[in-house]
C-alpha positions as CSV (number, residue, x, y, z in Angstrom):
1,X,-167.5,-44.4,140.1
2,X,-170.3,-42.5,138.7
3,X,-173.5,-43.5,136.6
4,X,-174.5,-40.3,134.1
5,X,-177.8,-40.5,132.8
6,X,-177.4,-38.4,130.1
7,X,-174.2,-36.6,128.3
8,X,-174.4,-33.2,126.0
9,X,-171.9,-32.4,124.0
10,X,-172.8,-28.6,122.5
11,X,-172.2,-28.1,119.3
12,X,-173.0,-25.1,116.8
13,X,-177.0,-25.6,116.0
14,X,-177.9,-27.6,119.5
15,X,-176.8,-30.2,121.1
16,X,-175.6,-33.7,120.2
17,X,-176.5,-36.5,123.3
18,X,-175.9,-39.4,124.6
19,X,-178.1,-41.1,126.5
20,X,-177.2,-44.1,128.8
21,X,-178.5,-47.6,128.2
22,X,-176.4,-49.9,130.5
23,X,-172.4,-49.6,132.0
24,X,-171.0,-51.0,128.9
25,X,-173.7,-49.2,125.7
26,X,-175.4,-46.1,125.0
27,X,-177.3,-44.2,122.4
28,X,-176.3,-41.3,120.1
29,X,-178.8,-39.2,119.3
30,X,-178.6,-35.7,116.9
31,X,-181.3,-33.7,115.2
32,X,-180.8,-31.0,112.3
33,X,-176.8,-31.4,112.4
34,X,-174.8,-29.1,110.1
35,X,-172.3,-30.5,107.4
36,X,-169.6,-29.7,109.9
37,X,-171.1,-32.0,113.2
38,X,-172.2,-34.8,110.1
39,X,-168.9,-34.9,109.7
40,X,-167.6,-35.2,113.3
41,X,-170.4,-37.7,113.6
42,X,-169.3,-40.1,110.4
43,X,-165.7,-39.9,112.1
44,X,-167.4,-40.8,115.1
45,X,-168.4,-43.7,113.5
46,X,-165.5,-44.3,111.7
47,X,-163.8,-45.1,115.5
48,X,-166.5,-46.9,116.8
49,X,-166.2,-49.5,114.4
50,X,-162.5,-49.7,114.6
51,X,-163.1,-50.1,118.0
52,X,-165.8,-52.8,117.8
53,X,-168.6,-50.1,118.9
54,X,-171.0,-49.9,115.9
55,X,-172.6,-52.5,114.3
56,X,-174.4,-50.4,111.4
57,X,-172.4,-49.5,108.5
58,X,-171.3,-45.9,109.0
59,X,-173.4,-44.8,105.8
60,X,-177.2,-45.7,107.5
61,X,-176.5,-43.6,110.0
62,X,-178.5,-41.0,109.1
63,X,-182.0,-40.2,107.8
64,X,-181.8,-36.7,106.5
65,X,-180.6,-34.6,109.3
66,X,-181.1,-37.1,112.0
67,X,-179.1,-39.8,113.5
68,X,-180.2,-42.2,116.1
69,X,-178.0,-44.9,116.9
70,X,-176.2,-47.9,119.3
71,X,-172.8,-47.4,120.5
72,X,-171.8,-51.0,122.6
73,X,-169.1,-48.7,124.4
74,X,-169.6,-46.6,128.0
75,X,-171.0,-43.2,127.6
76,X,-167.7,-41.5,128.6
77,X,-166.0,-42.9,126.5
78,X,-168.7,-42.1,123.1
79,X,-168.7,-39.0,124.8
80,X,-165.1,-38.3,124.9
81,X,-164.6,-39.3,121.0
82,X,-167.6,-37.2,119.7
83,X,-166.1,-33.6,121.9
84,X,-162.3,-34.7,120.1
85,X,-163.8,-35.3,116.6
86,X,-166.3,-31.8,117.3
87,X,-163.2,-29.3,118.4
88,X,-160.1,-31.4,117.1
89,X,-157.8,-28.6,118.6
90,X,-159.5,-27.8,122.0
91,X,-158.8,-28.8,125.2
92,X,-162.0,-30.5,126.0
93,X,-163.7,-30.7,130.1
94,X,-165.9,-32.8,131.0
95,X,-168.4,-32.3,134.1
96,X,-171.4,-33.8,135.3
97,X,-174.0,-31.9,137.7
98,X,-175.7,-33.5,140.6
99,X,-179.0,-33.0,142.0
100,X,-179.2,-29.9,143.6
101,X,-176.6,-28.0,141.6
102,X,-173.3,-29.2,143.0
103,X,-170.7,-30.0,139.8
104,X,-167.4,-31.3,139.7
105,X,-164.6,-31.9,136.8
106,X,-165.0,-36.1,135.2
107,X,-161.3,-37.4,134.3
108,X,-160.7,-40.3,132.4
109,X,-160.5,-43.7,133.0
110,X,-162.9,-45.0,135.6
111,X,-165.2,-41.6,135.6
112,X,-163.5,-40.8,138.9
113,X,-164.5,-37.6,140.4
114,X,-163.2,-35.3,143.0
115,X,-166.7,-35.8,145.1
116,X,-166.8,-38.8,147.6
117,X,-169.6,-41.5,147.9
118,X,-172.1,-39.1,149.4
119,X,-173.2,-36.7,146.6
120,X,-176.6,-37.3,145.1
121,X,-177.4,-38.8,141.7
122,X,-175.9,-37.5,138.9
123,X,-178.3,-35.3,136.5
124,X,-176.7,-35.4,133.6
125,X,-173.0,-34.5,131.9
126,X,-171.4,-32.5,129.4
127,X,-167.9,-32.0,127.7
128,X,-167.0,-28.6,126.9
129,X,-164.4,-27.0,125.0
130,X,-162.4,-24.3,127.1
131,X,-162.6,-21.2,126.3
132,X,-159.3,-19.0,125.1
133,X,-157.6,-16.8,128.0
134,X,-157.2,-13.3,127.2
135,X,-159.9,-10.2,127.1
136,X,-160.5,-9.0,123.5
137,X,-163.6,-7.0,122.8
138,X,-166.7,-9.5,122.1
139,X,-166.9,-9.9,118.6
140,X,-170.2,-8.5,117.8
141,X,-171.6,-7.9,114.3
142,X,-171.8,-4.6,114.1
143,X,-174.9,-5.1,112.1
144,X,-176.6,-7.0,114.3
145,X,-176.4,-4.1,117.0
146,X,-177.4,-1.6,115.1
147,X,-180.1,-3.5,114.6
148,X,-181.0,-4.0,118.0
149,X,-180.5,-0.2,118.7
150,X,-182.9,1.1,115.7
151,X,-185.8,-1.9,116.9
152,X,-185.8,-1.0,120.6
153,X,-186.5,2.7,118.8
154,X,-189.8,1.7,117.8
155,X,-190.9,-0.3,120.9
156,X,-192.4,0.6,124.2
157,X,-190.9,0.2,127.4
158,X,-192.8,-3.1,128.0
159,X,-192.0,-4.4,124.5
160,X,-188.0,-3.7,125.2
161,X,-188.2,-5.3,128.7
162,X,-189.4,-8.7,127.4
163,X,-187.4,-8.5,124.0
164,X,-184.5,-8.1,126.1
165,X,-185.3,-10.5,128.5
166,X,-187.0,-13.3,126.4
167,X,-185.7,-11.8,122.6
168,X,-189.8,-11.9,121.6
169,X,-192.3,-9.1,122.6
170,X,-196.5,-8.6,121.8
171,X,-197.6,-6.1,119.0
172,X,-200.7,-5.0,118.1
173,X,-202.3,-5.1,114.3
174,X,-203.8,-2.0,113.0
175,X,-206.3,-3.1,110.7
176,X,-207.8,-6.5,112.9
177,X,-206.6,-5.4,116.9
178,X,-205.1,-9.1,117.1
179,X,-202.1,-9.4,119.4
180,X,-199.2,-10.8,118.1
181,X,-195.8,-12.2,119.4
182,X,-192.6,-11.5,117.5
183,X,-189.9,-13.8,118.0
184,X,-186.9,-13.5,117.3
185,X,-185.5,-16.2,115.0
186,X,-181.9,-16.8,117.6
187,X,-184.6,-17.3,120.0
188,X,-184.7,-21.4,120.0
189,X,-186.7,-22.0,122.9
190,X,-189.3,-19.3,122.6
191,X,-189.5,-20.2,118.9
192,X,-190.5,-24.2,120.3
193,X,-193.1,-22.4,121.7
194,X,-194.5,-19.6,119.2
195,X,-193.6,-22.1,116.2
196,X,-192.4,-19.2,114.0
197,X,-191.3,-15.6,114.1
198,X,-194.6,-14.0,114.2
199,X,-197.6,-15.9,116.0
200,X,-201.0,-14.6,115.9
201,X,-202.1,-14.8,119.6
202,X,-205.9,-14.3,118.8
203,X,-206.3,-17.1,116.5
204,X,-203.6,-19.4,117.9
205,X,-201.8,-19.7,114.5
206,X,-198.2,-19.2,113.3
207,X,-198.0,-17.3,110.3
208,X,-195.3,-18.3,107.7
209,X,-193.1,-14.8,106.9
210,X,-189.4,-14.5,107.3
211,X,-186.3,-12.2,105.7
212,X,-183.0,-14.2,106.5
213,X,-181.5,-11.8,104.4
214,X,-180.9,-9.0,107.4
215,X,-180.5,-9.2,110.7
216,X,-183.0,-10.9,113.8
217,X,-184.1,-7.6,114.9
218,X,-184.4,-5.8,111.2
219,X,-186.5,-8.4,110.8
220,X,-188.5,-8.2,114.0
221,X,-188.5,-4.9,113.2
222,X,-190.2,-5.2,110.1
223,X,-192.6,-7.3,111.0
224,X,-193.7,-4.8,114.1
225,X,-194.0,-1.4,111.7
226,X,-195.8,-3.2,108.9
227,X,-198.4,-5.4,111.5
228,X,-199.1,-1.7,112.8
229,X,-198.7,0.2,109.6
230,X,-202.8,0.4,108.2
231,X,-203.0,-2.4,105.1
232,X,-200.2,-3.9,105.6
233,X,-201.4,-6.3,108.3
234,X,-203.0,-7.8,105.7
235,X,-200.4,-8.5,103.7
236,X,-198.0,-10.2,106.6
237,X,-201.4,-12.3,107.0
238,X,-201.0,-13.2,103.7
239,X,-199.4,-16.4,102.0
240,X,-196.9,-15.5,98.9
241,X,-198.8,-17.4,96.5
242,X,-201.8,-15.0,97.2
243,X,-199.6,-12.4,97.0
244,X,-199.7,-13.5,93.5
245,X,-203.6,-13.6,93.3
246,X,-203.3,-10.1,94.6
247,X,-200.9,-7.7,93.3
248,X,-202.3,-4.4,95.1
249,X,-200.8,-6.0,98.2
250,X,-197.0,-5.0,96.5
251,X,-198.4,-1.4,95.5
């Protein structure tokens, strides 16, 4: 028998967890879901009260994008209703890691594992969907490469090592000399950090500018030539309502 602190189950914006409150309850917890993992979640519900689980009507789940909630069941087995109502046609595996990095497969039932008595404490646990056998090319947007290719272009070799590596790198304005790091928006955990796509380093302040409308690295790009372009920095630094105030910024 095992004891797992926490439980992940990945999903398409981040992850949705579990969190362990005794041997027989747990807690749900889920921030920004899409339409598609609200879904999963209200048929989540829809089981757990079937199954004497949930005590809140399925409808007060949520507050906005966020849901928070009780489940009087063990976390294996919330866990193993969330990963079938996520991927209804995928064969899910569950694993939990161990201190130190050791991992080994969790069945059913009892949370039996193939490790004996001696492994460490369980970090934490995940259910996975496995992936399909076979070696098509990686689906790529083309797009999106391209991209990549025509951004790298513009940058220096130090700029491409840490876009590569970390998907942000440091530019430099041409009208105020502040340094600036560009993040890319698919860049989740260096965005928790920089707060948006383009950061003034200088002044410690995010600045609010973004074009969903092409590609992460178009609009890295852009935000690299005008920042060095002579003007224009001053029109990134800009708000849109200003932009208003100030129509020689468009010209």
């Amino acid at each position: 028998m095992i004891s797992v602190p926490t439980w992940f189950i990945p999903s398409f914006h981040g992850d949705i967890r579990l969190e362990v409150i005794d041997k027989t309850s747990c807690m749900v917890i889920a921030e920004q879901v899409t339409e598609r993992e609200k879904k999963a979640l209200i048929q989540l519900a829809e089981v757990a009260s079937k199954k004497g689980w949930l005590t809140s009507p399925t409808g007060s789940l949520f507050s906005e994008h966020t849901l928070k909630t009780k489940m009087a069941a063990p976390i294996a087995n919330v866990a193993r209703a969330i990963a079938k109502a996520l991927k209804p046609s995928r064969k899910i595996i569950s694993a939990v890691v161990f201190e130190g990095g050791k991992m080994h497969e969790i069945f059913d039932g009892d949370m039996a594992t193939k490790a004996d008595t001696r492994e460490p404490e369980p970090k934490a646990a995940a259910s996975v969907a496995a992936p399909t056998r076979g070696c098509p090319a990686p689906d790529f947007v083309k797009a999106d490469l391209r991209a990549k290719n025509v951004l790298e272009a513009f940058l220096t070799p130090d700029q491409i090592a840490d876009f590569r590596q970390y998907n942000r790198f440091v530019t430099v304005g041409a009208d105020t000399g502040h340094h600036y790091m560009v993040t890319s928006r698919q860049a989740r955990d260096e965005l928790a950090r920089w707060q948006r796509t383009l950061y003034d380093l200088d002044d410690g302040m995010p600045l609010c500018v973004h074009d969903w409308t092409v590609p992460a690295a178009e609009e890295m790009l852009s935000l690299h030539v005008l920042l060095q372009l002579d003007g224009w920095e001053s029109f990134i630094r800009r708000e849109e309502h200003d932009v208003e105030i100030h129509p020689e910024l468009w010209q």
